[in-house]
C-alpha positions in Angstrom: 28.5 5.2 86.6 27.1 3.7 83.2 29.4 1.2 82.3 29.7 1.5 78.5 32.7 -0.3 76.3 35.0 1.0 73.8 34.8 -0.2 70.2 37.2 0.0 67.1 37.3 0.2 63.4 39.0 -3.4 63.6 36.5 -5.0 65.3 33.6 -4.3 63.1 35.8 -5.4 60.3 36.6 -8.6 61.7 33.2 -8.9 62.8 31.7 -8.5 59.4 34.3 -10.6 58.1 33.1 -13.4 60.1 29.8 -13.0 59.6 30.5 -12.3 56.0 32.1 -16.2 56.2 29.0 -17.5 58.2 26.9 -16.6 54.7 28.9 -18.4 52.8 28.1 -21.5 55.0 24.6 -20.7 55.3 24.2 -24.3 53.4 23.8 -25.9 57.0 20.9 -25.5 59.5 21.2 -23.4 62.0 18.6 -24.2 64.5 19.8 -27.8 65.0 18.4 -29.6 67.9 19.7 -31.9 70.5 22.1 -31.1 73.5 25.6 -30.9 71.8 27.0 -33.6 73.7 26.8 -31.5 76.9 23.2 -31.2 78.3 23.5 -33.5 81.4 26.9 -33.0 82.9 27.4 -34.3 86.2 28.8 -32.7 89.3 29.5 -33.4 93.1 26.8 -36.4 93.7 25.9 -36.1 90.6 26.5 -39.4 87.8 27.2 -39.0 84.6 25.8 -41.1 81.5 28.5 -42.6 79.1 29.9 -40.2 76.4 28.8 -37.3 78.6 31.6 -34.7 79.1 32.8 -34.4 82.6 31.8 -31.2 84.9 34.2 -28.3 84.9 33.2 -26.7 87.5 32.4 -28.1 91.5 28.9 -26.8 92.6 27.7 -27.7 96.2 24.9 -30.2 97.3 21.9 -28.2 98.0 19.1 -31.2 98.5 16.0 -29.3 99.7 16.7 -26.1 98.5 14.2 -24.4 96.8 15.1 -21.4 94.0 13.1 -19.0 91.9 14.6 -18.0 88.7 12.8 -15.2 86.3 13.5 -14.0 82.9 11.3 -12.7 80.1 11.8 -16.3 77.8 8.7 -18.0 76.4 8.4 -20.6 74.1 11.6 -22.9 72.7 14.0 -20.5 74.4 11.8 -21.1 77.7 11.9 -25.0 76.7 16.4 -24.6 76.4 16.5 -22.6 79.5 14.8 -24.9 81.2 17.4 -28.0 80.1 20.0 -25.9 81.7 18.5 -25.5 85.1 17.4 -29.1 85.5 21.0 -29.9 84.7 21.4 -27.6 87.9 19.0 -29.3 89.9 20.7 -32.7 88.7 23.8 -31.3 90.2 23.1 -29.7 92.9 19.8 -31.1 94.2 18.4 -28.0 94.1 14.4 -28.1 93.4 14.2 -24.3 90.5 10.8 -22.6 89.8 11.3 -20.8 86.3 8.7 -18.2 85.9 8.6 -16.0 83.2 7.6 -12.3 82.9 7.2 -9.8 80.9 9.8 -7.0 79.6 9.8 -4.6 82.5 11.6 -7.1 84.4 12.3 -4.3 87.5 8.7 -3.3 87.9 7.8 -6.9 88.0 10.6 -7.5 90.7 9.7 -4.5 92.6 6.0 -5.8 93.2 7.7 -9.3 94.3 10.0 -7.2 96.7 7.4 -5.1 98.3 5.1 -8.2 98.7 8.4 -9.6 100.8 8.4 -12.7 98.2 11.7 -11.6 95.8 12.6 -14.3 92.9 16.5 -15.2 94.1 18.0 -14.6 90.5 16.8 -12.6 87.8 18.0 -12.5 84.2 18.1 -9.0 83.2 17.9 -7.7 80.3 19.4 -4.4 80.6 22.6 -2.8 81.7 21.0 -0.1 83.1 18.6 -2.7 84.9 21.3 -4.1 86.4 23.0 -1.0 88.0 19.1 0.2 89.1 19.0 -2.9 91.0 22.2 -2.5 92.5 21.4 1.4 93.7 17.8 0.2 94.8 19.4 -2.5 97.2 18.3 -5.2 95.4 21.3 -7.4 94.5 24.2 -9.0 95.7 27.0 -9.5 95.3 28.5 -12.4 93.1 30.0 -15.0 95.4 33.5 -16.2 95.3 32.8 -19.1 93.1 31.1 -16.9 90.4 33.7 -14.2 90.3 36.6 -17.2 89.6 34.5 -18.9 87.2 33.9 -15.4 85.3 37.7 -14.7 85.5 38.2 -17.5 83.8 35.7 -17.6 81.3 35.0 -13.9 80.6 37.0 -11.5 78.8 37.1 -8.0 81.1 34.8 -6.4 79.4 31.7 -9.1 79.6 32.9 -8.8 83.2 32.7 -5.3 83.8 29.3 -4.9 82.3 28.2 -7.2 84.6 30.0 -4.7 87.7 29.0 -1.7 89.3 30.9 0.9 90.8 33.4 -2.0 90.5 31.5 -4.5 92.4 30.6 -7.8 90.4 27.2 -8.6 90.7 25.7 -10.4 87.3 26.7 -13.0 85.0 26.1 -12.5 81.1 25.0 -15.9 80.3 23.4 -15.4 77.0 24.7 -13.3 74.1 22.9 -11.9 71.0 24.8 -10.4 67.9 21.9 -8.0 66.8 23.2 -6.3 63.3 21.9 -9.4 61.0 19.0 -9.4 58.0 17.2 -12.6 57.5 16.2 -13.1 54.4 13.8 -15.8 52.4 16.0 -17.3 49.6 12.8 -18.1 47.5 11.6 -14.4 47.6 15.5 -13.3 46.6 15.8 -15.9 43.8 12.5 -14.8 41.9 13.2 -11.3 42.0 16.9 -11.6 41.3 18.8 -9.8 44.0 21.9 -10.3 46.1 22.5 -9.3 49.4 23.2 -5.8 49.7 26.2 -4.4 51.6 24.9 -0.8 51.9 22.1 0.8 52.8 20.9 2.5 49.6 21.7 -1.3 48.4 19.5 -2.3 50.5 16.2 -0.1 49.4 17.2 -0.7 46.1 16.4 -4.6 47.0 13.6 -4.1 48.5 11.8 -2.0 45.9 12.8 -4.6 43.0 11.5 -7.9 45.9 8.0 -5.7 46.0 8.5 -5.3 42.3 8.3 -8.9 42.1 5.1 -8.9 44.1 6.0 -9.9 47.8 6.3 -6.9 50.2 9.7 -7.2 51.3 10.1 -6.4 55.2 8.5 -7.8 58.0 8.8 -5.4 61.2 8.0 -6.6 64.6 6.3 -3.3 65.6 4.4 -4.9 68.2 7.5 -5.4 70.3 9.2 -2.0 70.6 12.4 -3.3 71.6 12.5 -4.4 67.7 12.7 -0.5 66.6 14.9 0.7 69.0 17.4 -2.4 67.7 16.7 -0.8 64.0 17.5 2.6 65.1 20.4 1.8 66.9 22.2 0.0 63.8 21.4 2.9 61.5 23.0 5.2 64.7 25.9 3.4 65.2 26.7 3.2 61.4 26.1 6.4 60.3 26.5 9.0 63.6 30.3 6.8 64.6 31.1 5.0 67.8 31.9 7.8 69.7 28.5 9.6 69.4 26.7 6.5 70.0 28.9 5.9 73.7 27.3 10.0 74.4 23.8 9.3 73.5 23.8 6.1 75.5 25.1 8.0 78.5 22.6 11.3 77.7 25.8 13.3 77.5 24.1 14.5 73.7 20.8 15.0 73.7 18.1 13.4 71.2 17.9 16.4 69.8 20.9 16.2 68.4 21.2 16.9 64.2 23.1 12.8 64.5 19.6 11.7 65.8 17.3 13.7 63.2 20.3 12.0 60.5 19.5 8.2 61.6 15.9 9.2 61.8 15.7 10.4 58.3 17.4 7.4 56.9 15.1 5.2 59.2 12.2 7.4 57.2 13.5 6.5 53.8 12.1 2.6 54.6 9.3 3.4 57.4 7.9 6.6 54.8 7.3 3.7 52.2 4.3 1.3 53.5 4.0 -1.0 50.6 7.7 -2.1 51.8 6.4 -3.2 55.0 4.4 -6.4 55.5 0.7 -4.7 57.0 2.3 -1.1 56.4 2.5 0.9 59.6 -0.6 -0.3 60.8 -0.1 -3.9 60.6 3.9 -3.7 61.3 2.0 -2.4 64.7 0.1 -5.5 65.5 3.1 -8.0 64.5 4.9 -9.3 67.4 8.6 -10.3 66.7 8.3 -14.4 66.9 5.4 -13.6 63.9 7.5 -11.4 62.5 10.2 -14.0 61.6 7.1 -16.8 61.1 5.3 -14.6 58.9 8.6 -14.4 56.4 9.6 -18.3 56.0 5.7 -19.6 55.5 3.7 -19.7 52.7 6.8 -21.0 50.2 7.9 -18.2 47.7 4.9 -15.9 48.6 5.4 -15.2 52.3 4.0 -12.0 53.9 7.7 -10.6 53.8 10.9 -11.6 52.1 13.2 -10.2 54.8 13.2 -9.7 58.7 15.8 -7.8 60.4 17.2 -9.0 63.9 19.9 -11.0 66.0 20.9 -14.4 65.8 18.8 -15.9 68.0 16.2 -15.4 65.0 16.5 -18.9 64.2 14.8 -20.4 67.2 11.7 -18.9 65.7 12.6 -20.3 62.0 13.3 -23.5 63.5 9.4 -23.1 64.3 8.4 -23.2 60.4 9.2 -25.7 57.9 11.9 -23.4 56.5 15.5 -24.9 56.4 18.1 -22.4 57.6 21.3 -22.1 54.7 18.7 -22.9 51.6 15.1 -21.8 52.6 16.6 -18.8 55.2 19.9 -16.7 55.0 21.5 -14.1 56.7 23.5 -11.1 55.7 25.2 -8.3 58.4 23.2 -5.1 59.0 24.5 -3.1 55.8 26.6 -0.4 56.3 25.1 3.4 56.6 28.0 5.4 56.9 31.5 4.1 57.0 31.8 0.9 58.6 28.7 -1.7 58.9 27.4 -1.7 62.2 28.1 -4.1 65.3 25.6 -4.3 68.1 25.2 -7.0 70.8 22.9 -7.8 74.0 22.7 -9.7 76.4 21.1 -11.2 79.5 22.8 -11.3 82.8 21.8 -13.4 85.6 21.7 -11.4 89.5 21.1 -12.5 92.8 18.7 -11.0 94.3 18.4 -13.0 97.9 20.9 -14.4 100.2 20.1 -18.5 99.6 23.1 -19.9 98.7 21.7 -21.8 95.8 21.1 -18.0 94.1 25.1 -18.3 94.0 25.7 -21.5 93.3 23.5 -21.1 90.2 25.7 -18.4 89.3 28.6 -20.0 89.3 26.8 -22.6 87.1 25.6 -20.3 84.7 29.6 -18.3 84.2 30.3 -22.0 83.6 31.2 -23.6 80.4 29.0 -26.6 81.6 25.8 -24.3 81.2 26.5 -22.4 78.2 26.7 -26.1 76.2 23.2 -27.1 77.1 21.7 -23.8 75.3 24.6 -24.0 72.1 23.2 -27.5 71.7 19.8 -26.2 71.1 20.7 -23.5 69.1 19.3 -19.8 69.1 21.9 -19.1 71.7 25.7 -17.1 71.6 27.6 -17.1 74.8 30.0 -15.0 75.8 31.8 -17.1 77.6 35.3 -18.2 75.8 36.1 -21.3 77.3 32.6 -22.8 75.8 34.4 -25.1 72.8 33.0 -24.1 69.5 32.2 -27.8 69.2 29.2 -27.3 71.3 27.1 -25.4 68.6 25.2 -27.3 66.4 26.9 -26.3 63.0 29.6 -23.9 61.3 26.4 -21.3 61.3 26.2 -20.8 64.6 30.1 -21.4 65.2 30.7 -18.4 63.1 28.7 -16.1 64.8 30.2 -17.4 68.2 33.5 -16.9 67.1 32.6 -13.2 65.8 32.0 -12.7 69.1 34.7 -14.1 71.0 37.0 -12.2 68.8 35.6 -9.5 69.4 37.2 -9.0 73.1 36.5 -6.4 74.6 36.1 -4.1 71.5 31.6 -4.2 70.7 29.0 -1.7 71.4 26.4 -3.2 73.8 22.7 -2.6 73.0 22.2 1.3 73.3 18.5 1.1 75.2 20.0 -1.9 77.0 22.2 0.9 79.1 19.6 3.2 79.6 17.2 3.6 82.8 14.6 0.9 82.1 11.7 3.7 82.4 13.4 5.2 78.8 15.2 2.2 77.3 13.3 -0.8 78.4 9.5 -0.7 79.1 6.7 -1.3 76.7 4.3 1.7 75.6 6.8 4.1 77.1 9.9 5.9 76.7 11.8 5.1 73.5 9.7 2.2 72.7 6.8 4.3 72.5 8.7 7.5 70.9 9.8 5.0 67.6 6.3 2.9 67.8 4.8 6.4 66.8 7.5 7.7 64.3 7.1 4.0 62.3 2.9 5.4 62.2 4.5 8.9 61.3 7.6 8.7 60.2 7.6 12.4 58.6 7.5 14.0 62.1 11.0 13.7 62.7 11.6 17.2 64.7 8.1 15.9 67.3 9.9 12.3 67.6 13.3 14.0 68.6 11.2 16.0 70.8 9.0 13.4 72.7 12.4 11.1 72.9 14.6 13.9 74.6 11.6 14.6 77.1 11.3 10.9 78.2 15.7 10.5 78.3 15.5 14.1 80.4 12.9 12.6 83.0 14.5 8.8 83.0 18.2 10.0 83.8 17.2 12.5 86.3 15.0 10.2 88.3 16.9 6.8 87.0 13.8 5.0 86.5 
């Protein structure tokens, strides 16, 4: 069973309310460096540095253990990641291989499988991943010392995305608010705009930015996990929570008059290429980290004045010269229908072999001790509430944490995130594919509907 959680009308309020506030601060940097006081912590046999918080949680020596961890980060959030498992090894005495992959994390980890070498923990990036793992044999799981650390830390439902059938098996370790526009405060100034709240706000901005002669959205085409996030916030906005929980499960079907709605308003921005940095062709070719490069270079004539995605945007700003809060800002996803839209993600962390240092790094990772490396290097939410605010590097990023943590267990997960990876979740296929070829064509709305009911038929039948 497809775990998917409930939402409300307050939650998106108090969720744009917050992230309404975290505008308002946008005067300080986001994508501060360092490890906010926490990188290092020492555990059992471990020592600890002056000024360096104590461990909250007791991990086992594991000298001589070896452990292979996998996800799909590159670059700085590679570089962060990798703080937090040498603060494992420090602990533990553990020796961890990071190796990174690519987005279809379960093909990846089938081939490892078959070849009788598995990694022992994979950070998945998808719900429905996670549950294909579970009914392929694949995982474990969670150990005792996980399971208390995430009924400690967790609110139920970060814990029951992570369980199937009502087993717990992963740990959500790293959080992503993914309803936020980032915008180039130059590009805004010279064409004299605000942020818009609504939709039909928001063309109206970016038809006066291109007025002003910068083209005014940069779309990570490239990456079709980027569309599916675009679609998604449109969906949720305009079709209501309550449709958005039946197309995630396939109990409508994408042939649905909701889905042609959302794909019409998508068409209103996609059916205009001079709004798009490289129109259709060139929105194609842009991966996402260029994507958000592309829009804070070149002073008040970037490529694009705005780039829509999560929070975790500013690990790739952090990469320019821009200064997040007076070169870059951020305003919520504007609302569509009713209510502005909330969607989160997520990557959870599963065992996928019996060494006992697959658990103990579990444990590690439900741990407030872990989350505070990442929050020190910013580009990182954590869903874990006993992490203190303190441990982000400004009221930016505290903000959005909070927005999060309020949220309980009232937020609508990432729709493809829940979806059999064949549909939801694997480049050149599926709906990345389906919405790679409606941003080339957005006027065949009916043949998109088409192609993407097809695919969501075939993955849900054979759950692949």
């Amino acid at each position: 069973m497809r775990t998917t959680l409930r939402t409300s009308t307050r939650t998106a309020r108090t969720t744009r309310t917050a992230l309404t506030a975290l505008v308002a601060a946008g005067a300080l940097a986001l994508a501060g460096c360092g490890d906010g006081g926490g990188g290092k912590d020492a555990g059992p046999g471990g020592s600890k540095a002056p000024g360096e918080p104590a461990a909250t949680v007791e991990l086992p020596r594991l000298d001589g253990r070896k452990l292979q961890v996998v996800a799909v980060w590159t670059g700085p959030e590679q570089a962060a990641f990798t703080k937090v498992l040498d603060a494992f090894e420090k602990h533990t005495g553990a020796e961890v291989a990071y190796v990174p992959t690519q987005d279809a994390m379960l093909n990846y980890i089938g081939t490892k499988i078959a070849g009788g070498a598995p990694p022992d923990v994979a950070m998945l990036q998808q719900v429905g991943a996670l549950q294909q793992a579970v009914e392929r044999k694949w995982a474990k799981p969670a150990g005792p010392g996980a399971k208390a650390q995430l009924a400690k830390n967790y609110s139920r439902g970060w814990q029951d995305l992570g369980a199937v059938d009502g087993t717990q098996y992963g740990v959500y370790f790293k959080a992503a608010n993914k309803s936020l526009i980032w915008y180039n405060t130059a590009v805004f100034e010279n064409a004299g705009v605000s942020e818009p709240k609504t939709w039909k706000e928001l063309l109206t901005t970016a038809e006066t930015v291109s007025a002003s002669g910068v083209t005014p959205f940069s779309v990570g085409g490239a990456d079709g996990w980027t569309l599916t996030d675009w679609f998604e916030n449109v969906y949720l906005s305009q079709a209501g929570p309550e449709k958005y929980d039946r197309l995630a499960r396939h109990e409508i079907k994408w042939t649905d008059p909701s889905v042609r709605q959302a794909l019409t308003t998508l068409a209103e921005l996609f059916g205009k290429p001079a709004l798009i940095a490289g129109g259709a062709d060139g929105a194609l070719q842009t991966e996402f980290p260029a994507s958000v490069t592309q829009t804070f270079t070149g002073g008040d004539r970037p490529k694009a004045g705005m780039v829509f995605e999560g929070d975790f945007v500013s690990i790739n700003i952090a990469q320019t010269d821009a200064k997040i809060g007076t070169d870059a800002k951020v305003f919520p996803f504007p609302a569509v229908g009713a209510e502005a839209p909330v969607v989160t993600g997520g990557d959870v962390a599963v065992a996928l072999t019996d060494n006992p240092a697959a658990q103990a790094l579990l444990t590690f990772l439900a741990s407030p001790d872990a989350a505070r490396i990442w929050a020190g290097e910013g580009g990182f939410i954590s869903p874990n509430k006993s992490l203190a605010p303190s441990a982000y590097p400004n009221d930016v990023q505290r903000d959005i944490a909070k927005a999060l943590i309020a949220a309980g267990d009232d937020f609508r997960f990432d729709m493809s995130d829940q979806m059999p990876q064949s549909f939801g979740g694997t480049p050149g296929k599926g709906e990345w594919k389906a919405l790679q070829d409606f941003l080339k064509n957005p006027k065949d709305i009916a043949g998109t509907q088409a192609r993407l009911e097809a695919d969501a038929a075939k993955a849900y039948q054979n759950k692949g």
